[in-house]
C-alpha positions in Angstrom: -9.5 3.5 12.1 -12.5 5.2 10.4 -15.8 4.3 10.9 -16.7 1.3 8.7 -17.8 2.3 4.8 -20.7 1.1 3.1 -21.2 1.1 -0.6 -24.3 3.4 -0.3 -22.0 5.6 1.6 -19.0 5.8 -0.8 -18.9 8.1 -4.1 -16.8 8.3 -6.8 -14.3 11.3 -6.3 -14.2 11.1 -2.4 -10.8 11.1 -0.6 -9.5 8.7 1.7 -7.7 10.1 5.0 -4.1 10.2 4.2 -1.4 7.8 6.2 2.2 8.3 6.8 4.8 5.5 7.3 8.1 5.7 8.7 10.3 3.6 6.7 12.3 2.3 9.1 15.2 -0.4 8.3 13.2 -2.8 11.0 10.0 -2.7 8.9 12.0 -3.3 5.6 13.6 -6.6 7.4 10.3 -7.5 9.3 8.3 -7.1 5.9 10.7 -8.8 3.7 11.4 -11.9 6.9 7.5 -12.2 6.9 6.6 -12.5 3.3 9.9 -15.4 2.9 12.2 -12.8 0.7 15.2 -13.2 1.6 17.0 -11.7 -0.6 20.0 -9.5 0.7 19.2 -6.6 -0.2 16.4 -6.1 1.8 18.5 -6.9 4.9 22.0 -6.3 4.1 23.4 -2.8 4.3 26.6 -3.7 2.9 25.3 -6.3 0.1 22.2 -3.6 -1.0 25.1 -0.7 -1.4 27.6 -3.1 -3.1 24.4 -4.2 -5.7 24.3 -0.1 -6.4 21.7 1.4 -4.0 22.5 3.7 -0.8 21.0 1.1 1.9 18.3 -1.4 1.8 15.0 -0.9 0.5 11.3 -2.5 1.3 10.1 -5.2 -1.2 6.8 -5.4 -2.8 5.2 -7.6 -0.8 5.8 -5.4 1.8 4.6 -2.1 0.1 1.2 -4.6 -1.5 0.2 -5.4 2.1 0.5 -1.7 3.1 -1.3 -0.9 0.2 -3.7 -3.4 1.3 -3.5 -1.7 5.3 -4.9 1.7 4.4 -7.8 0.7 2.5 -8.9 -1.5 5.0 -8.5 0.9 7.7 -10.4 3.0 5.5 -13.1 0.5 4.1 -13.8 -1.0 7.8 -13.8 -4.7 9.1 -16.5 -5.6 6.7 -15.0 -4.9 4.0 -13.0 -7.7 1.5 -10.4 -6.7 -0.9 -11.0 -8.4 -4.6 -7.9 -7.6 -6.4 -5.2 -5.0 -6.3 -2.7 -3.8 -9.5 0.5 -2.6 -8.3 3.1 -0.9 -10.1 6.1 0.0 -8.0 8.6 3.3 -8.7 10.9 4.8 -6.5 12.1 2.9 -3.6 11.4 2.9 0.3 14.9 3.4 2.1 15.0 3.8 5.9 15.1 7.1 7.0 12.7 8.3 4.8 8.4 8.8 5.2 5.9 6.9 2.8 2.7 9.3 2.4 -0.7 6.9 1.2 -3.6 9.0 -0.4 -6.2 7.4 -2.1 -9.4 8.5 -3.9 -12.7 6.6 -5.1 -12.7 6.1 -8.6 -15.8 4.2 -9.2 -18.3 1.9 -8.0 -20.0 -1.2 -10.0 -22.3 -4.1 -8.8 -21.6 -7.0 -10.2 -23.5 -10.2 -8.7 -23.9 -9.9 -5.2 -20.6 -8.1 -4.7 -20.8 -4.2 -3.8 -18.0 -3.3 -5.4 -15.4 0.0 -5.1 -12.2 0.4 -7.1 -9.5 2.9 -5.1 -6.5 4.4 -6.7 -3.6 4.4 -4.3 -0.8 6.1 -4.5 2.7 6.7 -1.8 4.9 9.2 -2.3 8.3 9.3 -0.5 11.1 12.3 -1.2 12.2 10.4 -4.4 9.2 10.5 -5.8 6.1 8.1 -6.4 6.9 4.4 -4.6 3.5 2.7 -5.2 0.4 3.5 -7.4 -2.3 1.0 -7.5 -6.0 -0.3 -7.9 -7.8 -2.1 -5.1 -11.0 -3.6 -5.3 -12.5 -3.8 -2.5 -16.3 -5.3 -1.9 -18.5 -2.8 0.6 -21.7 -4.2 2.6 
């Protein structure tokens, strides 16, 4: 994990560190088991292909709370997500990598909150997964 950010510290433009994630069929099931989807497709190899995709694939509670993970190893232990926008594309099958890169796109104060809005987005061979917009408050 980085050092922790501050809002002084932060400017509009700047490049978080990349992060690549494994998709791996146990962190499809763990995600989906842990957020209470249990739908089959994110479990059942058989049931996913016989609903018209090659395996299963992650859900988007899953891929929120990774989106979630690399801005707060990013923004430090300090820092307190406000809101994230998530639009999902192209799913996460096992087998395949996740790559997270994210840039500042601009800063506001706005009562006693520091605040920094990130644009997220992860990429996997099939194209764009996730993009999104966290807000995150800075000390």
């Amino acid at each position: 994990m980085a050092s922790a950010m501050t809002y002084d510290g932060v400017q509009a433009g700047q490049q978080l560190p990349g992060l690549d994630i494994p998709i791996t069929a146990s962190l499809i099931v763990a995600g989906a088991i842990a957020t209470g989807d249990y739908s089959l497709v994110h479990h059942d190899k058989a049931h996913a292909q016989a609903a018209g995709t090659p395996d299963i694939f992650m859900n988007i509670l899953t891929s929120n709370g990774l989106v979630q993970r690399f801005v707060n190893d990013w923004a430090g232990p300090a820092a307190r997500i406000r809101s994230v926008k998530l639009r999902l594309g192209a799913p996460n099958f096992p087998g395949d990598t996740m790559k997270l890169a994210g840039t500042v796109k601009g800063k506001e104060v706005v009562g006693p909150d520091k605040l920094v809005d990130v644009a997220v987005s992860g990429t996997n061979s099939l194209g764009e997964h996730v993009t999104a917009t966290v807000r995150v408050a800075l000390p």
